[in-house]
C-alpha positions in Angstrom: 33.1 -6.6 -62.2 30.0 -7.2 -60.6 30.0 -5.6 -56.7 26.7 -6.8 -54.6 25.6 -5.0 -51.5 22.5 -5.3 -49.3 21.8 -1.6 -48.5 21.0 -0.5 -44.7 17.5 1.3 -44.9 18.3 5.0 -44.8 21.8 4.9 -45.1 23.7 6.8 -47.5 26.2 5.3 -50.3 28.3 6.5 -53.0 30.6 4.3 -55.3 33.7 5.2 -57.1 36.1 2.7 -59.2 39.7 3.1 -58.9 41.8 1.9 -62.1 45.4 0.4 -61.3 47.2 -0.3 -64.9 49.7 -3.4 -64.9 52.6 -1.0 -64.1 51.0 0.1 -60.7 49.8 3.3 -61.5 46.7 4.1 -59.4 44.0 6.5 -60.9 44.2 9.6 -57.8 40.6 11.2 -58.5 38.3 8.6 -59.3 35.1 9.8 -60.5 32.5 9.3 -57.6 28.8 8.3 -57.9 26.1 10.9 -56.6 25.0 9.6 -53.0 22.3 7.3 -52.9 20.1 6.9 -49.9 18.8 3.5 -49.3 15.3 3.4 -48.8 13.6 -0.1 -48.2 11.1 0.7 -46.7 7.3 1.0 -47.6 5.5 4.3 -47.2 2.0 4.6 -44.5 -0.7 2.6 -46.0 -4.3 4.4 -46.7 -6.7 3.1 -44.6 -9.9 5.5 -44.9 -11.9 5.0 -48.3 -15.0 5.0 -49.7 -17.1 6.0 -52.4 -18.4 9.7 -52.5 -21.8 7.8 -54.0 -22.5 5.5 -50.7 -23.8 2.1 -51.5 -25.5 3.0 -54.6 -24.5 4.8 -58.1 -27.4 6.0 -60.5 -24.9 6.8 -63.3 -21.7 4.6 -64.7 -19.1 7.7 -63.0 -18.3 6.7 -60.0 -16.3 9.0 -57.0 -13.5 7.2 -55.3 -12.5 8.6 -51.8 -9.9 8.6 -49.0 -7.6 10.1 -46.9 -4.4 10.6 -48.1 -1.2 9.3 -45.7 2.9 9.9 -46.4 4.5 12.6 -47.8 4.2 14.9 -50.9 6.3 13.1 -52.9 4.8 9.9 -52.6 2.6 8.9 -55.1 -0.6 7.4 -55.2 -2.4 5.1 -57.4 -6.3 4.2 -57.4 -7.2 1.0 -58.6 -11.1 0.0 -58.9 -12.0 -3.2 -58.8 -15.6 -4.8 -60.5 -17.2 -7.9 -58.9 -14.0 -8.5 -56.9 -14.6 -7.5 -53.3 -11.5 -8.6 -52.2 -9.4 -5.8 -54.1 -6.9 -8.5 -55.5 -5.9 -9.7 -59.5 -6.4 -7.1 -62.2 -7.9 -4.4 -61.8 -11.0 -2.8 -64.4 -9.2 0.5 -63.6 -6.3 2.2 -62.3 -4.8 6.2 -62.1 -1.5 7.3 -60.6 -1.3 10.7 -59.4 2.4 11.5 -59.0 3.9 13.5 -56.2 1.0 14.5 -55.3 -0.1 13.2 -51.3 -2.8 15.8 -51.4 -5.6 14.6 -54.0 -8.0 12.4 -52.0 -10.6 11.4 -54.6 -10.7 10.3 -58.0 -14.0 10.2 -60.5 -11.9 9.6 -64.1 -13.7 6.1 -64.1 -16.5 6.7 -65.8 -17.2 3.0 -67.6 -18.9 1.4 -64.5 -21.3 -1.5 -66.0 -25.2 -0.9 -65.0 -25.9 -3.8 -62.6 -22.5 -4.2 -61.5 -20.9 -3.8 -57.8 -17.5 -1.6 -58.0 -14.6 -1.6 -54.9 -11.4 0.2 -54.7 -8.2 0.1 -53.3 -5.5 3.2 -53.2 -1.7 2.0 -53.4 1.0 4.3 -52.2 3.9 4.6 -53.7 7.5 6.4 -52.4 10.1 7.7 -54.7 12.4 4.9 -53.9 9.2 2.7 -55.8 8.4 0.8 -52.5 4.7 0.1 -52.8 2.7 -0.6 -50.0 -0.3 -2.4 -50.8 -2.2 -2.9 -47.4 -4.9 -0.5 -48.2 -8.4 -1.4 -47.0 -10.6 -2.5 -50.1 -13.9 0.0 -50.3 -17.2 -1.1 -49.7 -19.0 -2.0 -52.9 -20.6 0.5 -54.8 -23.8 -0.8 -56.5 -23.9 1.0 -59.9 -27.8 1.0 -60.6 -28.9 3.3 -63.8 -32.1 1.0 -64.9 -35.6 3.0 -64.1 -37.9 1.3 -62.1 -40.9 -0.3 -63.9 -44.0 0.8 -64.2 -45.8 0.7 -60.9 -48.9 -1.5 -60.5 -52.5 -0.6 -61.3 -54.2 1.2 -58.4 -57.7 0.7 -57.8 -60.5 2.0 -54.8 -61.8 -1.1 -52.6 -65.0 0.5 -52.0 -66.3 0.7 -55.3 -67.8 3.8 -57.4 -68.5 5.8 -54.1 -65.0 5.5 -51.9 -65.1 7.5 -48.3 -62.4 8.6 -46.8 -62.2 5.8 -44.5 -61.3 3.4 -47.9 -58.7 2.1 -48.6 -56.0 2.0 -51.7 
């Protein structure tokens, strides 16, 4: 038998199944279920972000931060995004820290592609697995590890003898 029940947001519920045989005979202590309180509802969203870096990286490990919202036991996952400034479809990386509302950065993604623009998003997630995915997406992160070339021949304007009124 199949029972269906659309649970009230935070209200507690326990099952139990009582057997009747064909003679009558009702089962008097029907094993109970252990209370389960219904939770439907998403945890606070993360709004503050942004990488520890600013605008630009010079190396491929990148520094995600925020604030973190909810409770302790709501976990949070991070998940960095590459040329996708809207946060959305797969992401190039993701980490879950679990139960754990007190880590507020994350720098385990260390394969950020020279030339390439990096954004972030941090999902929180409650225990009851509602996920709430309204986080701001970061500002880009501009990973740039490429040396600058060689500057470009200097030379005096004012011949063999320059004063100090010449100029470069």
């Amino acid at each position: 038998y199949l029972f269906s029940l659309t649970p009230v947001d935070g209200t507690t519920y326990s099952f139990a199944v009582i057997g009747t045989d064909i003679a009558g005979n009702i089962d008097s202590a029907p094993p109970c279920s252990p209370l389960i309180l219904a939770d439907r509802t998403a945890p606070p969203v993360v709004t503050v972000v942004s990488w520890a870096e600013g605008a630009y990286s010079s190396t491929t490990t990148i520094t995600a931060n925020w604030t973190p919202v909810g409770t302790a036991a709501d976990d949070q996952r991070v998940e960095i995004y590459e040329n996708n400034a809207t946060c959305s479809g797969a992401p190039a990386g993701t980490s879950t820290f679990t139960n754990d509302n007190t880590t507020n950065s994350y720098n385990g993604f260390g394969s950020a592609t020279d030339g390439n623009d990096y954004y972030f998003k941090v999902i929180t997630i409650d225990d009851a697995g509602n996920e709430n995915t309204a986080s701001t997406c970061s500002a880009a992160v501009k990973v740039d590890g490429t040396n600058p070339s060689d500057p470009i021949t200097l030379a005096w304007n004012g011949g063999a003898n320059p004063s100090v009124s010449e100029t470069v």
